[in-house]
C-alpha positions as CSV (number, residue, x, y, z in Angstrom):
1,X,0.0,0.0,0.0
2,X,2.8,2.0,0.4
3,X,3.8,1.9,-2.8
4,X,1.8,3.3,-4.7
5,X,0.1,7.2,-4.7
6,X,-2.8,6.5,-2.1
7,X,-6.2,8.3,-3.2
8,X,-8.6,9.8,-1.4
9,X,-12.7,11.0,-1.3
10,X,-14.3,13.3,1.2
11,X,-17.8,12.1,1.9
12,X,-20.1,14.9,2.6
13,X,-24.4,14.2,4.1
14,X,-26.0,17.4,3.3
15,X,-29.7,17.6,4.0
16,X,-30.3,21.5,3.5
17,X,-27.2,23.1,4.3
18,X,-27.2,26.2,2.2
19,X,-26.0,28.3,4.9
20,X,-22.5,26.5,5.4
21,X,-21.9,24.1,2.7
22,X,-20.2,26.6,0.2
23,X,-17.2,27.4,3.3
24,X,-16.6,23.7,3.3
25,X,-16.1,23.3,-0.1
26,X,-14.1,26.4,-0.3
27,X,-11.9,25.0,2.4
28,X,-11.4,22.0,0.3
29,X,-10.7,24.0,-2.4
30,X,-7.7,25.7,-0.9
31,X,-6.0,22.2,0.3
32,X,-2.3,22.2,-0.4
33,X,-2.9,18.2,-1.7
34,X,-6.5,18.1,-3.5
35,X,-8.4,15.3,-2.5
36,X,-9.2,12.8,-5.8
37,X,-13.2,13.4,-5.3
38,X,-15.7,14.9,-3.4
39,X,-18.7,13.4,-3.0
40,X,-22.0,15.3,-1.9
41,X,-25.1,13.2,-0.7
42,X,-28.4,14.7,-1.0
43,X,-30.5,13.5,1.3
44,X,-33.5,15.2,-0.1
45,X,-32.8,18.7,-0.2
46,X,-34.9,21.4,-0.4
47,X,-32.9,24.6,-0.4
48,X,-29.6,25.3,-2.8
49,X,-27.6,22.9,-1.1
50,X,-27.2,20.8,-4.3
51,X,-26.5,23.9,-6.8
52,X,-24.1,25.3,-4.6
53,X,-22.8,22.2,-4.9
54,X,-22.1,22.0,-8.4
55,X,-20.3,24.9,-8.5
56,X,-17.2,23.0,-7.9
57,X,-15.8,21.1,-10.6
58,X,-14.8,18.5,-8.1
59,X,-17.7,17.5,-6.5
60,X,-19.7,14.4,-7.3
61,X,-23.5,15.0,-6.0
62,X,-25.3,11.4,-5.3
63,X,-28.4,11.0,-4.1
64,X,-30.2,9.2,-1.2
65,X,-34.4,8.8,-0.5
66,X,-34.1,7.5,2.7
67,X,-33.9,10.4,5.4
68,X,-31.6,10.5,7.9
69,X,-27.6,11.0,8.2
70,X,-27.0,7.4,8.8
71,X,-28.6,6.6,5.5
72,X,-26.7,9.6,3.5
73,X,-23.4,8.3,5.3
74,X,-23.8,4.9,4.0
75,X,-24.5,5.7,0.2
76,X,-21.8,8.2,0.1
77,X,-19.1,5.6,1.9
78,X,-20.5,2.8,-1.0
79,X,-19.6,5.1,-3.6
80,X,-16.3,6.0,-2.8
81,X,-13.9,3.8,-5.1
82,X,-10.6,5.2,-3.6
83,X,-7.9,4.0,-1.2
84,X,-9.4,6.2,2.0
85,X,-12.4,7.7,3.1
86,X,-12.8,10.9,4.7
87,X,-15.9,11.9,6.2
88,X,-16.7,15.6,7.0
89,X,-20.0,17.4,8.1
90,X,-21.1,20.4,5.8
91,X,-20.3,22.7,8.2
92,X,-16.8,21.5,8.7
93,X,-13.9,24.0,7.6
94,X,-11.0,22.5,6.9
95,X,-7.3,23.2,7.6
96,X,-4.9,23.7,5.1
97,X,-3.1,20.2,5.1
98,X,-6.1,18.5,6.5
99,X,-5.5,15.8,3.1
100,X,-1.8,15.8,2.8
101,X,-2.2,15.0,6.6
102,X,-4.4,12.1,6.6
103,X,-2.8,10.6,3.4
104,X,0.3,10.5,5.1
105,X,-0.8,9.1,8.2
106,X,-3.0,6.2,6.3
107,X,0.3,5.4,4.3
108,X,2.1,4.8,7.7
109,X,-0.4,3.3,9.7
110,X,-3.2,1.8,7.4
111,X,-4.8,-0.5,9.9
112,X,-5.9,3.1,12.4
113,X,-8.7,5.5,11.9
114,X,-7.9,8.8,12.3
115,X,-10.1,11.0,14.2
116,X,-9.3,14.8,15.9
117,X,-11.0,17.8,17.6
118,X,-12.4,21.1,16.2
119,X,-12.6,24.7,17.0
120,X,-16.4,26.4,17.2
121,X,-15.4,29.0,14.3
122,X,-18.4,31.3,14.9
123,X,-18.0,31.8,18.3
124,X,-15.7,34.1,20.6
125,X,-12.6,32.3,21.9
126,X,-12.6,29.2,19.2
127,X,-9.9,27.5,21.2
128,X,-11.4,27.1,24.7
129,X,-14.8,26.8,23.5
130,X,-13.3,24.1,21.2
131,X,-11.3,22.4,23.7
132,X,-14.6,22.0,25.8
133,X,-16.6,20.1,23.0
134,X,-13.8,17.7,22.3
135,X,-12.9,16.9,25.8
136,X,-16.9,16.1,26.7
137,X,-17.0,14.1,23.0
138,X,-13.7,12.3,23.3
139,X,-12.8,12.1,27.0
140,X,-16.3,10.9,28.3
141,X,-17.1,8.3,25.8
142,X,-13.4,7.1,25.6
143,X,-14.1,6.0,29.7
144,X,-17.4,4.5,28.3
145,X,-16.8,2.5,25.2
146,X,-13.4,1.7,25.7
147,X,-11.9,4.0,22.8
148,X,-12.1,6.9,21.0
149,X,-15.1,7.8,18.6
150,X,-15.0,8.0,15.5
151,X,-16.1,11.5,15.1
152,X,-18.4,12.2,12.2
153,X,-17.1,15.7,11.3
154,X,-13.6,14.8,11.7
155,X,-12.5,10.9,10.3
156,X,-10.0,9.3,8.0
157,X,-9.5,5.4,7.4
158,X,-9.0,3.0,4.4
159,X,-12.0,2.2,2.4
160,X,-11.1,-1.3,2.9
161,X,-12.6,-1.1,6.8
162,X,-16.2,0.4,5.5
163,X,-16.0,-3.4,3.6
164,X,-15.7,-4.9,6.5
165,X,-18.3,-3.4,8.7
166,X,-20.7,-1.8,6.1
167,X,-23.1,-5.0,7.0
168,X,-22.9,-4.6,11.2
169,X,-23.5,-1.1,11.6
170,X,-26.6,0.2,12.8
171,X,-29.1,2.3,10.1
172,X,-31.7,3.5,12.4
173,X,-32.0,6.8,12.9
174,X,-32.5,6.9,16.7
175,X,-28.6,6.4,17.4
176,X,-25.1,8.5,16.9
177,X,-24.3,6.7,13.6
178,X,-20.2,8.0,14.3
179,X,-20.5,6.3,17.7
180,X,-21.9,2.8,16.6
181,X,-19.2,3.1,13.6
182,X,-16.1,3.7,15.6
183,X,-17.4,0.8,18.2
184,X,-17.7,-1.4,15.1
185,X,-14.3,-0.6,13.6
186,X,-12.8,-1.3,16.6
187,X,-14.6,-4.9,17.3
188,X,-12.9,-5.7,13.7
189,X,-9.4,-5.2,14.9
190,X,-8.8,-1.7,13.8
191,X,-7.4,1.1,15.7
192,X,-9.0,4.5,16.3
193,X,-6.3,7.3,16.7
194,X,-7.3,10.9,18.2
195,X,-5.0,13.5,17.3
196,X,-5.7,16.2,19.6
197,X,-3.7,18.5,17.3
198,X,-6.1,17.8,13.8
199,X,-8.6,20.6,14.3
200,X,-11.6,21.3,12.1
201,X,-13.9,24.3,12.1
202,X,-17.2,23.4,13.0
203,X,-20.1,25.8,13.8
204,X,-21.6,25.7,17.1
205,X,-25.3,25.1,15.7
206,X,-26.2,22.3,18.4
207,X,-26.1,25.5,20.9
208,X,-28.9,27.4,19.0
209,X,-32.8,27.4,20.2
210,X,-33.3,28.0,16.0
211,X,-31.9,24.6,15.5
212,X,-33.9,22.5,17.6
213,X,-36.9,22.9,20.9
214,X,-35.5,21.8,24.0
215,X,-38.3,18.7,23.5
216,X,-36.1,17.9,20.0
217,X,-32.9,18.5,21.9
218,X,-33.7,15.6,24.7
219,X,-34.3,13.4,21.6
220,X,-30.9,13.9,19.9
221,X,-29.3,13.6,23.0
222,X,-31.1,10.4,23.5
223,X,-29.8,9.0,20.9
224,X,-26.2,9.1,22.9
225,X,-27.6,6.4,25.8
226,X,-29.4,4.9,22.7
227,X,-26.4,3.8,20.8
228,X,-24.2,2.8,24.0
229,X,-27.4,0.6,24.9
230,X,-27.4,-1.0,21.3
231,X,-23.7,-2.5,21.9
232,X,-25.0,-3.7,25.2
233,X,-22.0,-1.9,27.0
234,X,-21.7,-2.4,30.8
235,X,-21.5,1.8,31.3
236,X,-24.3,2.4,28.6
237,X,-25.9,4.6,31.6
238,X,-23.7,7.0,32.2
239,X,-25.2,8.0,28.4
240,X,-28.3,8.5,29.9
241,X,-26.6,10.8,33.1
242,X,-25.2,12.9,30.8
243,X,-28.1,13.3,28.3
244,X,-30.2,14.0,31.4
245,X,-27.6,16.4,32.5
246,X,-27.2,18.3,29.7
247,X,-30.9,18.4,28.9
248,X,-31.0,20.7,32.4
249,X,-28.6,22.6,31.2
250,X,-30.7,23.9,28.1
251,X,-31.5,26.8,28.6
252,X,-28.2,28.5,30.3
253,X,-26.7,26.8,27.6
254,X,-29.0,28.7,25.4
255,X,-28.9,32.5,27.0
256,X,-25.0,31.9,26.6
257,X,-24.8,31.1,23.1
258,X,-26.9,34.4,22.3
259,X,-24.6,36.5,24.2
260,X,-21.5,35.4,22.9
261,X,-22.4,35.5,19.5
262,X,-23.7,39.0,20.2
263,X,-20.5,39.8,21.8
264,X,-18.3,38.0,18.7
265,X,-19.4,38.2,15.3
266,X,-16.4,36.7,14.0
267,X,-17.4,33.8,10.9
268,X,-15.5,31.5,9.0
269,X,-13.1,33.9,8.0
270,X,-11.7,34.0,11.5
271,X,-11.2,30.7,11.8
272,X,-9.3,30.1,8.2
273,X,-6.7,32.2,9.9
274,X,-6.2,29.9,13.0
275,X,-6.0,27.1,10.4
């Protein structure tokens, strides 16, 4: 494997993203190594997602009926035909070297899954705010499964692995599909490495009252104890303590995200500086 120039595709959900989707691909864009493809999944959009989309000549837009993120994953990892897989949110802004990186690090260790932390590009202080998200996302569940996560807005690994857990994973839509893949890449041998130093933008959108009621917010956090539960894991509960917990903390949670981003109005284009 070594031998040889590895390729690479970015797989992309997008499920009405107008409002971030052209910063990712313009982050892709300005990559010092190009990845070989980029391929968009539609999961039934209804805004510009898709025509923005086109714009770049690089992109590959596929389609997928079947709603939800785990389905859009799923199609987009089947059609990749290169060496590696990346996997990136729409909102994900990406570092310079974040390809040269990863095909590097496949090259050297092709049996691990690379995984790393991100900054919360539309908020004041990126780093610390950062630092917070990946600490509760990687920290907590690393004492609960066993091992890192593979984190959806954030992963690397040979396509060769997606072969040979495409048929385990889990496609309902009441689970974190990142969790249950990283747990199922690791019960086939494989390694999952968290470089703490491989930071993407993402936005802070999981913060907003716009995004979701606090009713829809105790369901996606649900699906945290809901996933743990799935793999039968002896600490599954401690999902549940922290979905409870941070279901109570909705609403301070919610007055601070208003008043920093009225205090900080800094976008993107802050953050492609710290990259």
């Amino acid at each position: 494997m070594n031998k040889r120039k590895l390729s690479l595709a970015i797989v992309i959900p997008v499920f009405n993203e107008e409002e971030h989707l052209e910063n990712c691909l313009e982050s892709i864009a300005a990559q010092s190594v190009l990845p070989d493809e980029v391929i968009i999944v539609d999961n039934n959009c209804t805004d510009s997602s898709v025509s923005i989309a086109k714009k770049f000549a690089f992109v590959r837009v596929v389609s997928e009926s079947r709603p939800g993120i785990v389905h859009a994953r799923n199609a987009g990892f089947n059609a990749a035909k290169t060496d590696i897989v990346g996997r990136i949110d729409a909102d994900t802004i990406l570092p310079v070297n974040w390809v040269k990186d990863a095909k590097q690090f496949i090259s050297l260790k092709p049996d691990n899954v690379l995984t790393g932390g991100c900054y919360l590009y539309d908020l004041g202080f990126p780093r610390f705010s950062g630092w917070v998200t990946e600490n509760f996302s990687f920290r907590v569940n690393r004492i609960i499964i066993g091992s890192y996560i593979a984190w959806g807005s954030n992963l690397v690994f040979r396509r060769q692995l997606w072969l040979d857990v495409k048929d385990k994973v889990i496609i309902d839509n009441d689970i974190h599909e990142d969790i249950d893949l990283g747990i199922h890449m690791v019960e086939a041998g494989y390694k999952i490495t968290y470089d703490k130093n491989r930071k993407v933008g993402v936005d802070s959108r999981i913060f907003s009252e716009q995004r979701r009621t606090r009713e829809q917010h105790y369901v996606y956090l649900k699906r945290w104890p809901n996933t743990l539960k799935r793999h039968n894991l002896k600490r599954a509960w401690m999902g549940d303590v922290g979905a409870f917990i941070v279901y109570n903390l909705y609403y301070p949670l919610q007055v601070t995200h208003r008043l920093v981003k009225m205090i900080d109005s800094r976008r993107v284009e802050s953050f492609k500086e710290l990259g």
